[in-house]
ROMIMAR-167477 format. One record per atom (N, C-alpha, C, O): residue number from 1; residue in one letter; x, y, z. Coordinates in steps of 0.05 Angstrom, whole numbers, plus 5000, padded with zeros to 4 digits. Example, Ala and Ser with C-alpha at 12.3 -4.5 7.8 and 13.67 -1.06 7.14 Angstrom:
2
+-----+-----+------+------+------+
|   n | res |   xx |   yy |   zz |
+-----+-----+------+------+------+
|   1 |   A | 5264 | 4886 | 5156 |
|   1 |   A | 5246 | 4910 | 5156 |
|   1 |   A | 5264 | 4934 | 5156 |
|   1 |   A | 5285 | 4934 | 5169 |
|   2 |   S | 5257 | 4955 | 5142 |
|   2 |   S | 5273 | 4979 | 5143 |
|   2 |   S | 5258 | 5001 | 5157 |
|   2 |   S | 5268 | 5023 | 5161 |
+-----+-----+------+------+------+
END
This chain:
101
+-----+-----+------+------+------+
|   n | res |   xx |   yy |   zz |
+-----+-----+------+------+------+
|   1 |   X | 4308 | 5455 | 5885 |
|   1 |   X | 4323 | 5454 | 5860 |
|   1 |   X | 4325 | 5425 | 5852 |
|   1 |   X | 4338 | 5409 | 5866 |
|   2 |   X | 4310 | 5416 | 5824 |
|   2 |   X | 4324 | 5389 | 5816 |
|   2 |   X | 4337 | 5397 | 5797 |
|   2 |   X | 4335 | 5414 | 5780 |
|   3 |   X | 4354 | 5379 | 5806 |
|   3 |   X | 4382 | 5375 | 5786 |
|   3 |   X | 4380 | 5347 | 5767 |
|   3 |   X | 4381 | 5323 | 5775 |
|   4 |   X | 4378 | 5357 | 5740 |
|   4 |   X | 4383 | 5334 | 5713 |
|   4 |   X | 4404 | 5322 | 5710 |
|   4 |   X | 4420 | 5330 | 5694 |
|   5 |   X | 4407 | 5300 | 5722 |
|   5 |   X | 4442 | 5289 | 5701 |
|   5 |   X | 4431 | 5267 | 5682 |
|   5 |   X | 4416 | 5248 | 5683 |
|   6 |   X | 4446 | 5282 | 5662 |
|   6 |   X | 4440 | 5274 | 5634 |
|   6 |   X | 4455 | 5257 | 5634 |
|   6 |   X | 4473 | 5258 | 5650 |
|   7 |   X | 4453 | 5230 | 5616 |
|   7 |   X | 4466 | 5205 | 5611 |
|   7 |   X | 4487 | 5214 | 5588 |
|   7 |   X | 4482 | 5233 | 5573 |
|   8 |   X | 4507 | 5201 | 5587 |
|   8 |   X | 4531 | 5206 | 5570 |
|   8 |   X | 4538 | 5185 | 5560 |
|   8 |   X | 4542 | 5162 | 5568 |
|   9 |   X | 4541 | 5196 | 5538 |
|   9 |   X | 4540 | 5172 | 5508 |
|   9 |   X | 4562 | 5168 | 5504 |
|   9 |   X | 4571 | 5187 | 5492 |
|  10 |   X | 4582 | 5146 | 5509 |
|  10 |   X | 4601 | 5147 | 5484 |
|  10 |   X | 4605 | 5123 | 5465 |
|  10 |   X | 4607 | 5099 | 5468 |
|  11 |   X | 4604 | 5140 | 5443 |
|  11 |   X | 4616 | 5119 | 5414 |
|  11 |   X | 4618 | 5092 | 5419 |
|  11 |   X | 4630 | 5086 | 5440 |
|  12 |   X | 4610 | 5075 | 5406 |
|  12 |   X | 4616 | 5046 | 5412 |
|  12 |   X | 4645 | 5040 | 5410 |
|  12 |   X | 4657 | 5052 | 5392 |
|  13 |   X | 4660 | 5024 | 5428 |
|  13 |   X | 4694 | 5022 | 5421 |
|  13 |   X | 4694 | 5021 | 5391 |
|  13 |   X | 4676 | 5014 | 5376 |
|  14 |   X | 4719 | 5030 | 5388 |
|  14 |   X | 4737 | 5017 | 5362 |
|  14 |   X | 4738 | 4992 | 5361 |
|  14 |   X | 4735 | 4976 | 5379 |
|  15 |   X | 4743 | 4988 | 5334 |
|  15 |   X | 4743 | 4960 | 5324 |
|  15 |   X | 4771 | 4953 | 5338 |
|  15 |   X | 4787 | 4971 | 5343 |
|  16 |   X | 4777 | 4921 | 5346 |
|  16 |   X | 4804 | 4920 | 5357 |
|  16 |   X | 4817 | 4913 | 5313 |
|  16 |   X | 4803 | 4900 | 5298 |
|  17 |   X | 4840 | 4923 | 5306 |
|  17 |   X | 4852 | 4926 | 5290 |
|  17 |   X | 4869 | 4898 | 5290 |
|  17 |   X | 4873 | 4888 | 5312 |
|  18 |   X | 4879 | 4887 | 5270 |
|  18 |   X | 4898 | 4863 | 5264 |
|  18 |   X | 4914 | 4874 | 5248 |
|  18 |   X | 4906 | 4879 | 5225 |
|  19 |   X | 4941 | 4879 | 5255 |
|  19 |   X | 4964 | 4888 | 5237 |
|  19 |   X | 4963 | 4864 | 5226 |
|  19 |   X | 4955 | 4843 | 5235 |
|  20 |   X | 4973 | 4870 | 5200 |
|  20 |   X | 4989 | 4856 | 5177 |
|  20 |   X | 5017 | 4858 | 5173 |
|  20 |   X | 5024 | 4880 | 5166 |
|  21 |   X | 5036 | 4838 | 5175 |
|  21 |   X | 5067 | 4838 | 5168 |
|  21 |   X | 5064 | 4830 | 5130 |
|  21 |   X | 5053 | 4811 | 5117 |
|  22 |   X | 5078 | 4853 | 5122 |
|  22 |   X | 5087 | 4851 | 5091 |
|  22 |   X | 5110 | 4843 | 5097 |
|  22 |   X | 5126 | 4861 | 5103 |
|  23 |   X | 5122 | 4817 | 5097 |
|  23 |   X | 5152 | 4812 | 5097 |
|  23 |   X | 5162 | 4808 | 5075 |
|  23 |   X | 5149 | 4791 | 5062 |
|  24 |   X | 5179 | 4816 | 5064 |
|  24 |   X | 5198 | 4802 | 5038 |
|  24 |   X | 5221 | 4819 | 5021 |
|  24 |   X | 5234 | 4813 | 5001 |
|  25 |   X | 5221 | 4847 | 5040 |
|  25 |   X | 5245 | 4867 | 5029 |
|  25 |   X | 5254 | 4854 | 5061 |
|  25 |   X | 5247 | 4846 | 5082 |
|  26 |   X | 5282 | 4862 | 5039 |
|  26 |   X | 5315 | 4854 | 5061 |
|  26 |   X | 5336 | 4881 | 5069 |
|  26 |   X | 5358 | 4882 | 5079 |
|  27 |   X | 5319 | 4900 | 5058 |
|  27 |   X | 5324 | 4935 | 5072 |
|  27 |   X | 5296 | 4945 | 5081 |
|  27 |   X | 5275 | 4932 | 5076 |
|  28 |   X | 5297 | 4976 | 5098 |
|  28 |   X | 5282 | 4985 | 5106 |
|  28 |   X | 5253 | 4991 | 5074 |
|  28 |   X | 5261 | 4993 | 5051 |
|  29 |   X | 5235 | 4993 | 5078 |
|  29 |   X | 5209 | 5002 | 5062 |
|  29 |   X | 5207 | 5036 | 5066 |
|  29 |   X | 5194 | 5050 | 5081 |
|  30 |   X | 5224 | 5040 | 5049 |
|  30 |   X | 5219 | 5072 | 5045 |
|  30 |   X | 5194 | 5093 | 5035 |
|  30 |   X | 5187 | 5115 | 5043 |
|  31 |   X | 5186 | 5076 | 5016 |
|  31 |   X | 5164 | 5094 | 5007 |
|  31 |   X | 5143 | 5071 | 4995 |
|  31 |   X | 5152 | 5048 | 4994 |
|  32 |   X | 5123 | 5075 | 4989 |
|  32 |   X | 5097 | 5056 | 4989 |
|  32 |   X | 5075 | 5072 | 4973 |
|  32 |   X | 5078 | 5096 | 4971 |
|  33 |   X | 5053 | 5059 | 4962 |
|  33 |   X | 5017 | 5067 | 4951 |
|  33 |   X | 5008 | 5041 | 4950 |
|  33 |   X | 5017 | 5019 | 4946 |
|  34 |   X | 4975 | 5056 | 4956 |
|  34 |   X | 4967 | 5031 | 4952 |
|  34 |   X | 4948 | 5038 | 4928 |
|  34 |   X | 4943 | 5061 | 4924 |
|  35 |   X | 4940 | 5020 | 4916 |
|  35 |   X | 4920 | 5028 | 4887 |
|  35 |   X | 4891 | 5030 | 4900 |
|  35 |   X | 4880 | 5015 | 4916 |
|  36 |   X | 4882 | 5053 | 4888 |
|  36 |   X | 4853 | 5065 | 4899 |
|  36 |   X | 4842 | 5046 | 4905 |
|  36 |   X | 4839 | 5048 | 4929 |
|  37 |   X | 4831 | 5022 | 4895 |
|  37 |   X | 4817 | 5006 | 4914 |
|  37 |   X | 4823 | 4995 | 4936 |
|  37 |   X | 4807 | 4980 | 4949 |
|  38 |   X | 4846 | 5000 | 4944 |
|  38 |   X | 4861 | 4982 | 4962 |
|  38 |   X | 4863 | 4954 | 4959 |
|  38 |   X | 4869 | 4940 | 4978 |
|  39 |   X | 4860 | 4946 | 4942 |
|  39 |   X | 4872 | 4913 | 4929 |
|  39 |   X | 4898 | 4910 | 4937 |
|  39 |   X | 4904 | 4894 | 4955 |
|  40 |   X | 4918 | 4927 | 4925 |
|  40 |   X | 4944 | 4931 | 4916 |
|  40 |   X | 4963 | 4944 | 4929 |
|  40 |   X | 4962 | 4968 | 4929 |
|  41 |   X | 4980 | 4933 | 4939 |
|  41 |   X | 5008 | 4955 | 4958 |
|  41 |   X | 5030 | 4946 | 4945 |
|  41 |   X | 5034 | 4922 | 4940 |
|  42 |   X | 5049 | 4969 | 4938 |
|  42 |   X | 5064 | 4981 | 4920 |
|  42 |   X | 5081 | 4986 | 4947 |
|  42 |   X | 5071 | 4996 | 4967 |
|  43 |   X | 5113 | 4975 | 4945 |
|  43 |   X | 5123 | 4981 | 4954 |
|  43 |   X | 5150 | 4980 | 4954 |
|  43 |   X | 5158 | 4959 | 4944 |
|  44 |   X | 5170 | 5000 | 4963 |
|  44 |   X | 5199 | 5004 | 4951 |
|  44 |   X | 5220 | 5007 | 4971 |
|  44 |   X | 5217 | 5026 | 4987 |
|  45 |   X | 5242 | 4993 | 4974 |
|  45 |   X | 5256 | 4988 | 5005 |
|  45 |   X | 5276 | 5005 | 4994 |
|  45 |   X | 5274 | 5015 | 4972 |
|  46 |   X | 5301 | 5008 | 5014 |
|  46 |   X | 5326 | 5030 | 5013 |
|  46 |   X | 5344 | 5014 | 5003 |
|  46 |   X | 5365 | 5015 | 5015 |
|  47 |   X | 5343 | 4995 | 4980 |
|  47 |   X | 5352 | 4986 | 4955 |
|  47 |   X | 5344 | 4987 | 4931 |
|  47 |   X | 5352 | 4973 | 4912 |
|  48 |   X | 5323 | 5009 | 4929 |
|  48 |   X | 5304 | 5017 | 4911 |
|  48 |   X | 5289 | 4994 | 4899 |
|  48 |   X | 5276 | 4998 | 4878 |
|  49 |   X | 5291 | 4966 | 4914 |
|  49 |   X | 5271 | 4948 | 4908 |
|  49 |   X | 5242 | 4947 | 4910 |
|  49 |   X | 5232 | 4952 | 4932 |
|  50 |   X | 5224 | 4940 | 4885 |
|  50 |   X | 5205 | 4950 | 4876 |
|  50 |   X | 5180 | 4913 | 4888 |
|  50 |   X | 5186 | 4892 | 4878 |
|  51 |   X | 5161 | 4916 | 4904 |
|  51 |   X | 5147 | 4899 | 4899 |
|  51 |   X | 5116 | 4907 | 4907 |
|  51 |   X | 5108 | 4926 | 4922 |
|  52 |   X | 5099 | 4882 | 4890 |
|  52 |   X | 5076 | 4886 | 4889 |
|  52 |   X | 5065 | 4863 | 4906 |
|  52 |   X | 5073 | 4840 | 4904 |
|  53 |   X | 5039 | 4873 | 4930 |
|  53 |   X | 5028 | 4859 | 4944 |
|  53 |   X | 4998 | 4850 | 4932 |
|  53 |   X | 4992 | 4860 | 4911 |
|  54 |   X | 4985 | 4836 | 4940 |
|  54 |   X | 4962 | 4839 | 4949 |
|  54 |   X | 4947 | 4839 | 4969 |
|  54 |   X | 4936 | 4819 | 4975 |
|  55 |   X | 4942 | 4861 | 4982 |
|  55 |   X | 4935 | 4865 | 5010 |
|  55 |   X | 4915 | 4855 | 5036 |
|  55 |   X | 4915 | 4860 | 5060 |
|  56 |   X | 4894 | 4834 | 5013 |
|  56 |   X | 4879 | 4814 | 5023 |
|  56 |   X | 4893 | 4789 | 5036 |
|  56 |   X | 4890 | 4782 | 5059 |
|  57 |   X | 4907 | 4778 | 5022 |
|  57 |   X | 4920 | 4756 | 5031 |
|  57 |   X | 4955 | 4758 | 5031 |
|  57 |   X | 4967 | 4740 | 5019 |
|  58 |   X | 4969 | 4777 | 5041 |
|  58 |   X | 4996 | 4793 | 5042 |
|  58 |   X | 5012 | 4771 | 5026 |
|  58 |   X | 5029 | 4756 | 5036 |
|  59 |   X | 5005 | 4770 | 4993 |
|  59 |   X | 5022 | 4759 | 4979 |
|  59 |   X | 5040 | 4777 | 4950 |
|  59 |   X | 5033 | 4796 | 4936 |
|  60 |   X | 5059 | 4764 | 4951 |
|  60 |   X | 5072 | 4777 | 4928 |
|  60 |   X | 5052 | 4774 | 4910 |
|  60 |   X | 5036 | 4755 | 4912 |
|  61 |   X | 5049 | 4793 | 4889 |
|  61 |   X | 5036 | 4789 | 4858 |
|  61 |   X | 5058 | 4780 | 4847 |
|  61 |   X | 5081 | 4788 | 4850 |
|  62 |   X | 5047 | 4758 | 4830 |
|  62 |   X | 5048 | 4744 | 4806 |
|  62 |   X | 5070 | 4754 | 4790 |
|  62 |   X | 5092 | 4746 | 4781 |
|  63 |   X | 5054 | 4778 | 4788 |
|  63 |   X | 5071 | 4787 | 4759 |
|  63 |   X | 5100 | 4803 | 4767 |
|  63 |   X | 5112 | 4816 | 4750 |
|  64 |   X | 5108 | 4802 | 4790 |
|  64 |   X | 5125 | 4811 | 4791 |
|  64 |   X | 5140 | 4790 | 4816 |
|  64 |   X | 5144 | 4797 | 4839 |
|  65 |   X | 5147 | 4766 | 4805 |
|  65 |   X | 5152 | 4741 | 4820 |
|  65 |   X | 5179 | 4754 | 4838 |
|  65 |   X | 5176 | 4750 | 4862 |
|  66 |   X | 5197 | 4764 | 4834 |
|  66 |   X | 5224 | 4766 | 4840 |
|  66 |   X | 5214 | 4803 | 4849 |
|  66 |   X | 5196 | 4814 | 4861 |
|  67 |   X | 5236 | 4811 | 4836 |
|  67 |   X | 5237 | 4842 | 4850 |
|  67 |   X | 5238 | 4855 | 4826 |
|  67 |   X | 5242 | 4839 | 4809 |
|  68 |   X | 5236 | 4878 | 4817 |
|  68 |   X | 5248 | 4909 | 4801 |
|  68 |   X | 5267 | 4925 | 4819 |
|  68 |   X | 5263 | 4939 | 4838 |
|  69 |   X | 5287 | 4917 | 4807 |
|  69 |   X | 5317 | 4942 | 4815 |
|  69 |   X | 5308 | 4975 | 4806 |
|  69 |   X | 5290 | 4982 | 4791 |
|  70 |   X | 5316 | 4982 | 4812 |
|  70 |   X | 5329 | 5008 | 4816 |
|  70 |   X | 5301 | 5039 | 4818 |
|  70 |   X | 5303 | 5060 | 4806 |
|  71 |   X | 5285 | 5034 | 4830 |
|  71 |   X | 5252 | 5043 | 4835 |
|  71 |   X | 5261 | 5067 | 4853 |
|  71 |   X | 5272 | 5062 | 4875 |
|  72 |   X | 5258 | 5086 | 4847 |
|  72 |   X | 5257 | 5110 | 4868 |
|  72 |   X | 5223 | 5128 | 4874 |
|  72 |   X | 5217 | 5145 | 4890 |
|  73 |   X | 5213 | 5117 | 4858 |
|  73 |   X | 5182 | 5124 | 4876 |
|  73 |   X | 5157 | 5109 | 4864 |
|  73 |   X | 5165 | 5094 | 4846 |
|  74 |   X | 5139 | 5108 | 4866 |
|  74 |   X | 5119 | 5091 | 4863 |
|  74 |   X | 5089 | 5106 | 4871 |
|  74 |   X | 5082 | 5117 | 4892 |
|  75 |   X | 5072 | 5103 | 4842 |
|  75 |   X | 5045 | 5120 | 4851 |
|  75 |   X | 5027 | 5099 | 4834 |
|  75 |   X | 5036 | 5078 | 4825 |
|  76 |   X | 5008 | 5106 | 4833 |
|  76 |   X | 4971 | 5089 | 4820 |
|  76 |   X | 4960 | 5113 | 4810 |
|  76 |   X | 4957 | 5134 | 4823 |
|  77 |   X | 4953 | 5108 | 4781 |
|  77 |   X | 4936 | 5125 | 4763 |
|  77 |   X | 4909 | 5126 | 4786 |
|  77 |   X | 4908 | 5109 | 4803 |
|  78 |   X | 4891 | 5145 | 4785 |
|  78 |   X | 4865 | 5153 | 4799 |
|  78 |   X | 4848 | 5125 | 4793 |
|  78 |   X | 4838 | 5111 | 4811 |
|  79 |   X | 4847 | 5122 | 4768 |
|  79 |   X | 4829 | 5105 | 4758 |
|  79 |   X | 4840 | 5067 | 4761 |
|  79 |   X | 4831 | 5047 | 4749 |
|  80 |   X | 4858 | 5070 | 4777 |
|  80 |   X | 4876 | 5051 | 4793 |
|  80 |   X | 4881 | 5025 | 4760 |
|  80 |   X | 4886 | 5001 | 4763 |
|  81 |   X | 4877 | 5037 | 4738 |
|  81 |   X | 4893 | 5021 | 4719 |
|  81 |   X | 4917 | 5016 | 4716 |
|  81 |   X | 4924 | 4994 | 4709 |
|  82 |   X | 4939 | 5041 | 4721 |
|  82 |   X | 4962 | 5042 | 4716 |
|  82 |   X | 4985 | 5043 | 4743 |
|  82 |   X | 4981 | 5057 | 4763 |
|  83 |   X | 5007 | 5029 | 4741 |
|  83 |   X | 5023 | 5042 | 4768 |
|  83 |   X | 5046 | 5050 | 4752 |
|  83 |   X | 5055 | 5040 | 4732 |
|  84 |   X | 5055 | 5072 | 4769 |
|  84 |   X | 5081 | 5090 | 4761 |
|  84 |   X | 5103 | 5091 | 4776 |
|  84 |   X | 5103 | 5102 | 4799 |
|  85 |   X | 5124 | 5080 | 4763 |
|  85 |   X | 5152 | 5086 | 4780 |
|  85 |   X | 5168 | 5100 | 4762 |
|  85 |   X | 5171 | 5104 | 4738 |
|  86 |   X | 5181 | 5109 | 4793 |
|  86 |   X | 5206 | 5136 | 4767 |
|  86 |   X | 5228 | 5122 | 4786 |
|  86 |   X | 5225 | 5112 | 4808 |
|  87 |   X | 5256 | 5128 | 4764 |
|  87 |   X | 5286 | 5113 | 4780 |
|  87 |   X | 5300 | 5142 | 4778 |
|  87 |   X | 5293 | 5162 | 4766 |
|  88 |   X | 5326 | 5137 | 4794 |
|  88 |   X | 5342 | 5155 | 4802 |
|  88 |   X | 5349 | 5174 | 4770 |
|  88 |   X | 5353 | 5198 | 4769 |
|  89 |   X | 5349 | 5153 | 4745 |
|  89 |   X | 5361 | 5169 | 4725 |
|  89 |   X | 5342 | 5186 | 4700 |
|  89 |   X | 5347 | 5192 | 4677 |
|  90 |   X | 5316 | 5191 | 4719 |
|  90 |   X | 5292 | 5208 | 4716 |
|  90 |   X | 5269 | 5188 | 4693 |
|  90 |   X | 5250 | 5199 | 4681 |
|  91 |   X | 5275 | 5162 | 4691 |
|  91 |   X | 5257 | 5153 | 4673 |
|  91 |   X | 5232 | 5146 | 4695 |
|  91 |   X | 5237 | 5143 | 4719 |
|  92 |   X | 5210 | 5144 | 4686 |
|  92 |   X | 5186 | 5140 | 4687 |
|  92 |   X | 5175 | 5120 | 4669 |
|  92 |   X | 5173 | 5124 | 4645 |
|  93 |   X | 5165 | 5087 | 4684 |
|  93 |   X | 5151 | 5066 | 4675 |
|  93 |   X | 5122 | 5067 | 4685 |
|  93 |   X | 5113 | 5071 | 4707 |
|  94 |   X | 5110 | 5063 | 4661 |
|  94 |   X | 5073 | 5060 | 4666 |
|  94 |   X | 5077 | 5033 | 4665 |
|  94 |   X | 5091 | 5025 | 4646 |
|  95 |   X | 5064 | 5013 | 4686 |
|  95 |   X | 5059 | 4985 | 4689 |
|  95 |   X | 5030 | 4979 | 4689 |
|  95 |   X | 5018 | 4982 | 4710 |
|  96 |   X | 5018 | 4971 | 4666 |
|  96 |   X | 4984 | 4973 | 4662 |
|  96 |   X | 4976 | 4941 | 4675 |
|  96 |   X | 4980 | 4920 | 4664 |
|  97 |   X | 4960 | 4947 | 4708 |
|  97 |   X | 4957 | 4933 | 4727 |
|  97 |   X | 4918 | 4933 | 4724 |
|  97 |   X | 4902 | 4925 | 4740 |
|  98 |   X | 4916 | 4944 | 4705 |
|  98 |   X | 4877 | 4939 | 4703 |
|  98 |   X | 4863 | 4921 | 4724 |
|  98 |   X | 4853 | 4926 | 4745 |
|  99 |   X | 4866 | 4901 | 4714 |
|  99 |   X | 4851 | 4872 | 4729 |
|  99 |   X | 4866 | 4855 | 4747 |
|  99 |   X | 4860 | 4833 | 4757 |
| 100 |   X | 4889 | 4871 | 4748 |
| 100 |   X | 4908 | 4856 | 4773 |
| 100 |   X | 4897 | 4850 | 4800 |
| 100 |   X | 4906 | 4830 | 4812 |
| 101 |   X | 4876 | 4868 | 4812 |
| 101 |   X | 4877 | 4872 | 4836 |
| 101 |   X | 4855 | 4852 | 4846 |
| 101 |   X | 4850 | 4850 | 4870 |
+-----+-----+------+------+------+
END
């Protein structure tokens, strides 16, 4: 009887990963998006503070130097032109972010 042992393949490792620290909310980060290309992170702490990253180099955006009060959720149009926040008192803001990213 010969016996075959077959060689066993595995997958090349994983890449080793480099977390990124977003620091600059002063409560917990509740809810978050990032805009379809991933340029852009959108994110909203348990002060309903509203800010915009850029995820290449973990900097605040520009256009929103300081913070937006009172943000209870945060999304990106498909076509990652637009971002949408709605606040506690049901309004909904379109922020037209086109060429931001």
């Amino acid at each position: 009887v010969v016996e075959q042992i077959e060689q066993i393949r595995t997958p090349d490792p994983a890449p080793v990963l480099t977390p990124r620290a977003f620091a600059g909310h002063d409560s917990t980060v509740r809810t978050f998006a990032f805009s379809p290309d991933g340029r852009l992170l959108a994110t909203v702490d348990a002060t309903d503070e509203l800010r915009l990253w850029h995820v290449r180099d973990v900097a605040l955006h520009p256009v929103l130097p300081g913070s937006i009060k009172g943000v209870a959720s945060v999304a990106f149009a498909p076509d990652g032109e637009t971002m949408v926040t709605g606040d506690d008192s049901g309004t909904l803001t379109l922020w037209p972010i086109g060429s931001m990213g």
